[in-house]
C-alpha positions, 0 to 999 in steps of 0.5 A: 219110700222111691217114687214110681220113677219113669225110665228117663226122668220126666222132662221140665216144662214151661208154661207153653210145653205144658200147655201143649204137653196137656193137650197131647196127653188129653188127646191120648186119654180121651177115646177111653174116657167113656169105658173108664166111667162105665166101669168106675175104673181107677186110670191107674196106667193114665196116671203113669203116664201123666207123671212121665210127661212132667206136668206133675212137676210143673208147679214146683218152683223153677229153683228146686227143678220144677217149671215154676209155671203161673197159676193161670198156666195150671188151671189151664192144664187142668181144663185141657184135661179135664175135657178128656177126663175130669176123673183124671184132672180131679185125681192130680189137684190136690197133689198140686194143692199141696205143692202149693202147701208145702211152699207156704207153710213147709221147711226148707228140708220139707220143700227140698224132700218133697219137691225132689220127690215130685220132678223124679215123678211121684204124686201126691193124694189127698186125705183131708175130709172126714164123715160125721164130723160137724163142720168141713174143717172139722178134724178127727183124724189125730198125731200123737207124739211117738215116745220113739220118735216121730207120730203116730197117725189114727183116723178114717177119711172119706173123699180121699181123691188122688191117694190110691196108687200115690206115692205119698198122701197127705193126710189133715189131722190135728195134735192129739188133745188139741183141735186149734193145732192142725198139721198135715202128715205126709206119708207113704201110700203102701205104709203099714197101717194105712188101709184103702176102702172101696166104698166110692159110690157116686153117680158121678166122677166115678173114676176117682176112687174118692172114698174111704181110708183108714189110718192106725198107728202109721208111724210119720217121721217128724220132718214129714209133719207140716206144723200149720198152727195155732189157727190165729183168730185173724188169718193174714191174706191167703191165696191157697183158698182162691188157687184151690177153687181155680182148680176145682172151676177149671174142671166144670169149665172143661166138662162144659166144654166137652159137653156142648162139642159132643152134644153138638157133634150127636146132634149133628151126626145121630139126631133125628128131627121132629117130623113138625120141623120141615128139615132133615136135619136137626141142626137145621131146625130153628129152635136147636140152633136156638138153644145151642147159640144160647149155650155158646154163649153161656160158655164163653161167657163161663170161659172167660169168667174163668181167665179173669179168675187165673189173671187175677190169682197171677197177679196177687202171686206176682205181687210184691206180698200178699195183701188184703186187696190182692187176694180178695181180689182173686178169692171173689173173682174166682168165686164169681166164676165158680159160681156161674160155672155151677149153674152153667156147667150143669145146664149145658150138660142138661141141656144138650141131653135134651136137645140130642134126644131119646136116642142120647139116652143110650149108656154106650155113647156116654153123653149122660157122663158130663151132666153126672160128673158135672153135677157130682164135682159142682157139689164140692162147696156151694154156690149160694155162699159165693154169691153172699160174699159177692153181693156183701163185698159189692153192698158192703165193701166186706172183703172175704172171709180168709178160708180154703173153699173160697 
């Protein structure tokens, strides 16, 4: 199939063009973050529009016609965004998982398909975990040989973020009849047999559409399956985990961020001053301007945990290869951040709840939304095994463990 192409192609950018294309765009979405939330509206027509700007493409390697921007760049893009809309930032990051996958493990002919796909404006969804399985790696979802040609793909997905109105998804499975020979399918998101469910729920991030997807019998032509296996029992380094999790931290960054100037704003605008205070204004009561010094810091302090995890992903990319002390390095520096964000990401968006008061509380002025999507998105892996391997490699000398969540 074509991707949704825009009336003129979308335009290459630099790392500084998409910065600023990122904050442009967010600018534009903003003002109807808060409808999109209460409706739990999919932004379908925000994602068009991202696509049209080309950030969608800017990862992609400058040689194949992408901007062939710094990981650091695109963890920055994500946090822009993120501050707007984290539905719309959390929507796009596995298309650039797997751009990033596909520069790993694909083909020649699989890099040059796909990426051409990409720069003309298509986007890439994600179907890789599964419900009722034992562990997240777990992969129920099988390809069967086709005796016609290609596979057959059979399986359900859940938290499919990113795949409804996507031009492709790629899809996690395994070889029918053996689980130690994974491979990712791609294939076309209005393929016969593939089936959406609207059955996302969650409290938070609620835009995101992140449930259910069947697949039966969807035929994927051979050169759209990414061979990924056997899985070795000692993986060489891996940069694709830490790259994944600076992503994932760039949107609690941007959410914490949104939440401390909104609940300062409220504060300052709409807030009323317990009558013990002697002020007229909250933001001049002691304690307020307390608590919000306090949850200045906390974010800077998150924000620049979060620019020393992208330095140190840059530097094992820019690294000669990758190696063991490289990519430990950027799994724990973004572990540590990521860590920190879970914690202190929710407690600024908690906190400015309380600190704006009763009148906070209303749906319509949507404040309530960055503790909810905060406290849903932090869910996505926990911080207790981040703070292990932390403390182990700092006792121990242990590096990480070579894996996609960390």
């Amino acid at each position: 199939m074509s991707p949704t192409r825009t009336t003129t192609a979308p335009p290459v950018l630099d790392d500084a063009a998409a910065v600023e294309a990122a904050r442009a765009f967010a600018a534009r979405i903003a003002p109807g973050a808060i409808e999109r939330d209460r409706q739990a509206r999919h932004p379908a027509a925000e994602l068009d529009e991202l696509a049209a700007t080309g950030l969608l493409a800017v990862s992609v390697p400058r040689e194949h016609g992408g901007g062939g921007v710094a990981a650091s760049t695109v963890a920055e893009v994500f946090r822009v965004i993120a501050a707007a809309d984290p539905s719309v930032a959390q929507l796009v990051l596995a298309h650039f998982v797997l751009i990033a996958l596909l520069g790993q493990a694909g083909t020649e002919p699989q890099k040059e398909f796909f990426y051409g796909q990409v720069t003309a404006g298509a986007r890439i969804g994600n179907a890789t975990a599964e419900r009722g399985t034992k562990h997240v790696f777990d992969r129920l979802t099988t390809v069967t040989p086709d005796p016609a040609g290609g596979y057959r793909l059979d399986g359900r997905k859940y938290y499919t973020t990113g795949a409804l109105g996507a031009q492709w998804i790629g899809v996690a499975a395994s070889v029918e009849g053996d689980q130690n020979l994974p491979v990712t399918a791609f294939v076309p998101g209005d393929a016969d047999g593939v089936e959406f469910a609207d059955d996302w729920t969650a409290f938070g991030q609620r835009a995101t559409a992140s449930g259910s997807i069947v697949f039966t019998g969807v035929h994927v032509p051979a050169e759209r399956v990414l061979h990924l296996g056997p899985v070795p029992a000692d993986p060489p380094p891996l940069i694709l985990g830490a790259y994944d999790q600076l992503l994932h931290l760039a949107i609690d960054v941007g959410i914490a961020r949104a939440a401390l100037e909104e609940g300062a704003a409220f504060v300052r605008d709409r807030s009323r001053p317990w009558f013990e205070s002697g002020v007229d204004r909250v933001s001049d009561e002691p304690h307020a301007v307390l608590r919000f010094g306090r949850l200045t810091t906390l974010l800077h302090a998150l924000e620049g945990l979060f620019e020393r995890g992208a330095r140190a992903v840059d530097a094992a990319l820019a690294a000669p290869a990758l190696t063991d002390e490289n990519t430990a390095a950027a799994s724990l520096a973004v572990a540590e951040a990521k860590a920190y964000a879970q914690e202190v990401a929710v407690q600024i968006a908690s906190d400015v709840l309380e600190l704006a008061g009763t009148s906070a509380a209303d749906a319509r002025h949507g404040l309530d939304r960055h503790w909810r999507n905060v406290r849903t998105h932090s869910l996505h892996d926990p911080a207790r095994w981040k703070y292990v391997h932390i403390g182990n490699h700092t006792l121990n000398g242990t590096n990480p463990p070579r894996y996609p969540l960390l």
